[in-house]
N, C-alpha and C positions, 0 to 999 in steps of 0.2 A: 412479701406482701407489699404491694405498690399502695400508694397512699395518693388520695387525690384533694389537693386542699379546701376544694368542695365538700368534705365528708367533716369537718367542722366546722357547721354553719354555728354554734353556739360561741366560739370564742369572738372575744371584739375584734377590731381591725388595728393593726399598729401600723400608722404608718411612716413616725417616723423612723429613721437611719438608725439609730443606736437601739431603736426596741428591736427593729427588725432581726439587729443582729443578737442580739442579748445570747438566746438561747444557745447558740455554737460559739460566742464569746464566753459563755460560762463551763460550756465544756472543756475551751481550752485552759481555763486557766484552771480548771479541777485537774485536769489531766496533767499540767504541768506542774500545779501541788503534789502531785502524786510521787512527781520525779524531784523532789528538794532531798537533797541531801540532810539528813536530824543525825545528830550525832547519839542517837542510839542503837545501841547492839541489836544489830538482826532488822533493824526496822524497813529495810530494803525488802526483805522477803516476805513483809505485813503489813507495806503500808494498805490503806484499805484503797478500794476504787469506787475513789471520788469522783470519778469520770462514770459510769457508773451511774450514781447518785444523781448525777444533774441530765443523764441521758434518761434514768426515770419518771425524774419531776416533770421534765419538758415535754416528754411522747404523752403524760398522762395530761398534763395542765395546758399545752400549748402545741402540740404535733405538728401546727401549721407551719411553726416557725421555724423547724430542728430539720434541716435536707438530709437526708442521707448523704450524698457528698461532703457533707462538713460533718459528718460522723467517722466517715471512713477516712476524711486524709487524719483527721486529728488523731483516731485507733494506729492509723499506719505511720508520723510522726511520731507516736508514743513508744510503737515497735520500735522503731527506727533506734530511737535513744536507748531503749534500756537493751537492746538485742535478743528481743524477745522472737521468737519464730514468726514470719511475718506471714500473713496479717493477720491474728490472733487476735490481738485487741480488737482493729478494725472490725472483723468479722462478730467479736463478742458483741460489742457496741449495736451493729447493725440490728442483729441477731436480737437484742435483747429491745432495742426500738418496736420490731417485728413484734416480738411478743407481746409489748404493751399495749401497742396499738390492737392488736387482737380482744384484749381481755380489760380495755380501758372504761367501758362501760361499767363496770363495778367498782370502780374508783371515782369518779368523778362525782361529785357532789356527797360522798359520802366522809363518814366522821375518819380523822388522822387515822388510825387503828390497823381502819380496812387499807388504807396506801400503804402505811407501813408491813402491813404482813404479804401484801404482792410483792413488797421489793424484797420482803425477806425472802420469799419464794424466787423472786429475779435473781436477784445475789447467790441463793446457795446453788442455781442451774449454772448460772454463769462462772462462779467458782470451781464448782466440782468437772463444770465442762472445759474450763480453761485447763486444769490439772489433769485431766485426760490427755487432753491434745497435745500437753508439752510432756508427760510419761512417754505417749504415742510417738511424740518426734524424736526422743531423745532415745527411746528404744530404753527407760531406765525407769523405776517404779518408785516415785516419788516420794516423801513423805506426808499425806495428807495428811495431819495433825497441823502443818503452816496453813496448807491452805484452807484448812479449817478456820482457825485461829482469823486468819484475814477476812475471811466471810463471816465471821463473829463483829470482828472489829469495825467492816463494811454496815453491816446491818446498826450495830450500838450507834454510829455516828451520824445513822441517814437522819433522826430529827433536828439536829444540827442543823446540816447542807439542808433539810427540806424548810428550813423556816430562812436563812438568809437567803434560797433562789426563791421562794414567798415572796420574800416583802422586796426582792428585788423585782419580780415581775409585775404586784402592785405598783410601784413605783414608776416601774418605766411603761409598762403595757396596761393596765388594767387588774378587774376581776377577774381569776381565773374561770376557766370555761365550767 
């Protein structure tokens, strides 16, 4: 779905340099939170995506600002590092913008609830579809019980990320759209 920044006449105009960037600044550093080393067991295989979370808030709150180009190098960086099948993330990311933007209308001015139960629906397509694709590549039938567990732990933590890219979008851009 090609997006034209025409088709969000409701959000304000940001014009300065660091609002502009907010939105794919916030993706990378979620994405790169993603990759911190915690010294706990297993938690490589469940950190949640946080990358993810800030690719939801943005298509739904601010779309004008998040390019696809800076979705996909940051998905395909992400690859890159953890040596994930590439471009897996990129593609989920993309993928999962696509969606938002489709189905953003029923989010947008309505109560937390209804945003949290789209991403919970984003989250569990995008999890159970990432766990496909790497069954699929590796020719091996994984155990979904992890990537359950991480789309548990993706959804439990989006109030969190949704309320500091909030008040970080008030802050530097405005009311959201």
């Amino acid at each position: 779905m090609v997006s034209n920044l025409s088709s969000f006449p409701s959000a304000p105009r940001a014009n300065r340099g660091l609002a502009r960037f907010l939105p794919t600044a916030t993706v990378v550093v979620a994405a790169a939170f993603s990759l911190l080393p915690l010294p706990i067991p297993g938690y490589a295989a469940l950190t949640p995506a946080f990358a993810l979370m800030a690719v939801y808030h943005w298509s739904v709150y601010r779309p004008d600002l998040l390019p696809p180009s800076g979705l996909f190098a940051v998905g395909f960086a992400q690859d890159l590092v953890i040596g994930a099948a590439l471009p897996a993330s990129a593609l989920a990311l993309l993928l999962a913008r696509a969606a938002v933007l489709r189905y953003r209308r029923h989010f947008v001015g309505r109560p937390f609830p209804f945003a949290w139960a789209g991403f919970a629906a984003l989250a569990a397509a995008v999890t159970v579809g990432l766990w496909a694709l790497h069954c699929v590549l590796q020719l091996n039938l994984f155990d979904l019980r992890t990537a359950t567990i991480r789309g548990a732990l993706t959804v439990a933590l989006f109030p969190a990320a949704s309320l500091a890219l909030g008040r970080s979008q008030r802050a530097l851009i405005g009311a959201s759209a």
